[in-house]
N, C-alpha and C positions, 0 to 999 in steps of 0.2 A: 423671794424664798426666805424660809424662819432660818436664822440660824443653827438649828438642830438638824433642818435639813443639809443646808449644804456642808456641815461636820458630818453627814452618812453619805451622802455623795462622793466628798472629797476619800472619807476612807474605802468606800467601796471599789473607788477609780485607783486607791493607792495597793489592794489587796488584785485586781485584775491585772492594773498594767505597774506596779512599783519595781524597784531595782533588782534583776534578773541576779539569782544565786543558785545556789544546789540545790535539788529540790528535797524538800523535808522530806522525813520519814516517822510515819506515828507508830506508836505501839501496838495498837490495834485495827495497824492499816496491812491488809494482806499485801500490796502492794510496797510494803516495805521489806517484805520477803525477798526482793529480787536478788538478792545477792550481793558480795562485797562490791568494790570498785562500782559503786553505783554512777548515777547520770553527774556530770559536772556543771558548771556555768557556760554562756556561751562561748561558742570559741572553742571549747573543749569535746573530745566525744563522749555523745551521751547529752547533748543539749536540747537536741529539739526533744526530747524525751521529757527532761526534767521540767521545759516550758509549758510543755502538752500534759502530764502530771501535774504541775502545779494549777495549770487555770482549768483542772475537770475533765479533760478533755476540749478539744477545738471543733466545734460544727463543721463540716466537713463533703457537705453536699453540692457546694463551691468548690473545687480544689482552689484555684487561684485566690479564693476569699478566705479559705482556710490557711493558705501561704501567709496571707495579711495577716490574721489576726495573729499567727505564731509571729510573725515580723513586729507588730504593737506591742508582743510582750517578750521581749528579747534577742529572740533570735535574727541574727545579722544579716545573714546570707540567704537566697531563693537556694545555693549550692548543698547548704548544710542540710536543709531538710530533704532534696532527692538521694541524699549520701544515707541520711536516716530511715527512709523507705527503703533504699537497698541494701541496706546491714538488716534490714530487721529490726531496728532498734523502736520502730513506730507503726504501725498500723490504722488502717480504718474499718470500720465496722457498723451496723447499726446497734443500737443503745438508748439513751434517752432517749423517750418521745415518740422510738422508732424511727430517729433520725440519724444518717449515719454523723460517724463523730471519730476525728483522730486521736487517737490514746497512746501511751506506751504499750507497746505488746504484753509486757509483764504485766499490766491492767486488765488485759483481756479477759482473760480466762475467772477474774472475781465479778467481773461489770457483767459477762455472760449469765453469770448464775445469778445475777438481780434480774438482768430482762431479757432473756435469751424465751425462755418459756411466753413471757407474756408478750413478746411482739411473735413468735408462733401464733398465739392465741388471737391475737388482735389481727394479723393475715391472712386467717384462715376464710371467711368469706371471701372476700376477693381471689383466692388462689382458687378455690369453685368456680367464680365465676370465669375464669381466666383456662380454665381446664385442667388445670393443676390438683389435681386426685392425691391420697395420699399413698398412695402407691407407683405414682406417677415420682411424688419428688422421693420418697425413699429407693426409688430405681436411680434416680439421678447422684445421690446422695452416696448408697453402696458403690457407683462407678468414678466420684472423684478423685479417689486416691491412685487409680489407673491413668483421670483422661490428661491429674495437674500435677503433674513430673515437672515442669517448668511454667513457670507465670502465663497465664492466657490473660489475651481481653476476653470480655462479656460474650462478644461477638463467637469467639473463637471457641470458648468454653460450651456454648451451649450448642456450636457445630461437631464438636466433640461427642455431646453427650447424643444428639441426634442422628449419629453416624452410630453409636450404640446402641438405636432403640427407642431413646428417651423420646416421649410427643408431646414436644411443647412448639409450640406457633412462635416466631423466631423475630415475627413482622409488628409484635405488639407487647404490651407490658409483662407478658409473659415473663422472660428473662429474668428482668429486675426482680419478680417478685420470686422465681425459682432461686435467685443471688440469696436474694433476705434471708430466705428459709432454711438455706446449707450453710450462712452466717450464721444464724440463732442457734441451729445446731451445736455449732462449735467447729465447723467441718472446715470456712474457709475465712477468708478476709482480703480488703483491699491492701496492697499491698505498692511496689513500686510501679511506675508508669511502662505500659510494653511498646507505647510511640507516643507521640507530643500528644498530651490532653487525652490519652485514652487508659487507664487504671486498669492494672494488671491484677487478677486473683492466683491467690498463692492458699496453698494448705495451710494449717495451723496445726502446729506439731502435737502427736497424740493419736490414740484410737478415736475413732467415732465415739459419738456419746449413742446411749441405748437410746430407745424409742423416743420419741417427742412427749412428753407431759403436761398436764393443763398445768396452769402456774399456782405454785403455792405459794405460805408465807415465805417473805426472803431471810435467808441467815441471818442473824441477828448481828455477827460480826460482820459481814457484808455492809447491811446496812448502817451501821455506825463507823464503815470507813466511808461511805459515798457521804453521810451528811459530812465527816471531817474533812472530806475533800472539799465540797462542794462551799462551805462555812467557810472553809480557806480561803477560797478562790473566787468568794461573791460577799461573803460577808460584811458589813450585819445585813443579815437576812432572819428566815424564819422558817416554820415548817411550810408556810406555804407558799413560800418561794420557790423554795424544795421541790415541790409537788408541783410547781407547775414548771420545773426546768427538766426533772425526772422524768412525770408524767407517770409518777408510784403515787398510790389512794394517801390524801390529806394523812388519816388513822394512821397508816406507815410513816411517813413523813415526821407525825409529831415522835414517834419512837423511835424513829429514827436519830432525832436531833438530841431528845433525851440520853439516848445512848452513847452519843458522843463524844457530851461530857464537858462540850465546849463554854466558857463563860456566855452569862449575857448580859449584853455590852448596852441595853436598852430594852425596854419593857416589849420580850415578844424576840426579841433579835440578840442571835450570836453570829460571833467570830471566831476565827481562829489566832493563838497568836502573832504577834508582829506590832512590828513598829507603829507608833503614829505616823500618818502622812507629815512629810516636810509642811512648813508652815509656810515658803518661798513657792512663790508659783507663777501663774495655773501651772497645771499637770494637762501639755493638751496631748491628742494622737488622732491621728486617723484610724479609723476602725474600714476592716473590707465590710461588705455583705454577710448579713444575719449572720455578725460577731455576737459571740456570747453574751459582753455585759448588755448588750439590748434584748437578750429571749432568755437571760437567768433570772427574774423577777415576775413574780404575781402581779404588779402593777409598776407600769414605769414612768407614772404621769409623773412622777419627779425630776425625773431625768429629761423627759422630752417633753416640753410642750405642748397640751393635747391640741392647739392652735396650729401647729405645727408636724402633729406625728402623720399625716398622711402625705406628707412630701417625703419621711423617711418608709414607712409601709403602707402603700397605695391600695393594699390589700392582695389577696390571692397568694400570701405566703411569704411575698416578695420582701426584702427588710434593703433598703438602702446603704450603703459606705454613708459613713457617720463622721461629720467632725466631733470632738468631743474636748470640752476642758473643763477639769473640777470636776468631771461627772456629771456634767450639762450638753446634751445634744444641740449645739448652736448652728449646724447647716448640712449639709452634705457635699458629697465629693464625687469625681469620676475621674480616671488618668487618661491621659488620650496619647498614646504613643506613636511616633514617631523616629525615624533609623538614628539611633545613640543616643533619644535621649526620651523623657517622659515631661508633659505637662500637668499639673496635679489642679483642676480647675474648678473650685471652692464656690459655692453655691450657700452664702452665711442666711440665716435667719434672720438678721438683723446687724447693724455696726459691730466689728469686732475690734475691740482692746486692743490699745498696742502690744499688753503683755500679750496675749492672746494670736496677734499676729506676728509677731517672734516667734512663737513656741510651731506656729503655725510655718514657718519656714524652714524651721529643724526639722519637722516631723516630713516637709515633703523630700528636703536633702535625703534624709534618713531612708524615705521608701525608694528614693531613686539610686542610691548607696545599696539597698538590698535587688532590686532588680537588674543592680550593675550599670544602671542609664545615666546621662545627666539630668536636671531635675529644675522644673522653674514651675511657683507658685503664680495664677491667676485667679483671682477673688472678685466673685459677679457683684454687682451691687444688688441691696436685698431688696 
């Protein structure tokens, strides 16, 4: 690697996962409206909020991988963030991509009006095929506020609505995508867990929003808080980094990024402010499953080996637990748990550094420290 690269690695790795504080607040970030006594550092309440504001949101269609990746950028405890789903202080939703994604709740309702319409838009065939009529989900839609007095499962909520009438097939994809539709809405969201691994929906405080609309230009404030977010939290990137983490058209993207305001830190590429990365290193972590810094970039041949990237996505979607140091994908990971304790069983690409495997032993302490287990590092030979 050139030099220039591994100075935008190392600070892209230092803007994702660097030393967990208060999460900023910009000028022009609606999100900064939330109110006084905002999110603190971790430890404090208001953390998994400021961690999950600070890196963009967390991909979220893992939970347990969404746990990780809030774990890789600060947050201490698996405790802290169910404590966070049940205040209220976090949510899940879909959002970029159409994919769902953990945010601050106070996030919600600006992120809705970038893609709330256009993942409507982008659902609408399959909800056809699926016999989801528009009349069908606006009957389901008008009865939420009756059937969700108390957090349902999926299960539960759409036994609700079918004991009212609603005809939706309960045995196939139906559900999920009747879920999406009353999300984009603005109507509901994932919220805390109603048993082990099953995701409870709850209302999102507020009237309904009127009729569903094809999607327009997005606000113009809107969109120059997602690039400030998003610049923050990935940066140096570009507009069409942007566009392929959003999944908002290139043309949005570049005006988006203009609007920001943000320096650029190289020809094509800004960031947000902050620190340079430490010069003492590596900076290593484990990342769970299709973590952010791996699906925030238009191209990630930098980062991962293309020799190597179908051992981390084998294809069909799938994105592998990631070793990472310096912002280099050097192997992959899997935990294998057993009663009190976790084994963290390391799958290198090739010889790892001594610095490399230090850093590599803190990081497994660390994850076995968050899931409360004991914790012991084994490393396959490559």
């Amino acid at each position: 690697m050139t030099t220039d690269e591994t100075r935008l690695l190392r600070r892209r790795m230092h803007a994702q996962f660097g030393p967990a504080g208060p999460r900023r607040a910009w000028p022009d970030d609606p999100a900064s409206s939330g109110g006084p006594g905002g999110p603190g550092g971790p430890g404090h309440p208001g953390a998994v909020a400021a961690v999950a504001g600070r890196a963009a949101g967390i991909q979220a269609q893992d939970a347990a991988a969404a746990r990780l990746g809030l774990r890789a950028r600060g947050v201490a405890t698996a405790a802290e963030i169910d404590a966070a789903y049940r205040s209220g202080e976090v949510v899940a939703s879909w959002l970029m991509r159409g994919t769902l994604h953990l945010v601050p709740a106070v996030d919600l309702p600006w992120l809705l009006r970038l893609f709330g319409a256009r993942n409507l838009a982008a659902g609408a065939g399959r909800r056809r095929q699926l016999g989801l009529t528009d009349e069908i989900c606006e009957r389901a839609v008008a009865l939420l506020p009756e059937v969700l007095s108390a957090p349902l499962s999926r299960a539960g909520l759409v036994s609700a609505l079918i004991d009212r009438g609603v005809q939706v097939d309960p045995s196939g994809q139906a559900p999920a995508h009747l879920m999406g539709y009353a999300a984009a809405r603005g109507l509901l969201c994932r919220g805390a867990e109603v048993a082990p691994r099953e995701p409870g929906y709850v209302l999102l405080p507020g009237p309904p929003s009127g009729p569903p609309e094809p999607p327009g230009p997005p606000g113009e404030a809107d969109l120059a808080a997602l690039a400030v977010r998003y610049l923050t939290a990935f940066g140096p990137a570009g507009a069409a980094d942007l566009a392929a983490w959003s999944g908002l058209p290139l043309t949005v993207c570049r005006r988006a990024v203009a609007a920001a305001g943000l320096p650029e830190v190289a020809p094509g590429l800004f960031a947000g402010p902050g620190a340079e990365p430490p010069e003492a290193g590596p900076e290593v972590r484990l990342l769970g499953a299709y973590d952010n810094y791996l699906l925030g970039y238009r191209d990630r041949t930098a980062m991962l080996d293309p020799a190597f990237a179908r051992r981390i996505n084998a294809g069909g979607g799938v994105v592998h637990p990631a070793l990472v140091a310096d912002g280099r994908v050097l192997g992959r990971w899997a935990a294998e748990r057993a009663r009190g304790s976790v084994t963290v069983l390391v799958e290198p690409f090739g010889p790892l550094v001594g610095p490399v495997r230090e850093g590599l032993r803190a990081e497994a302490a660390a994850v076995g420290r968050f899931l409360g287990l004991a914790a012991e590092v084994r490393i396959a030979r490559p």
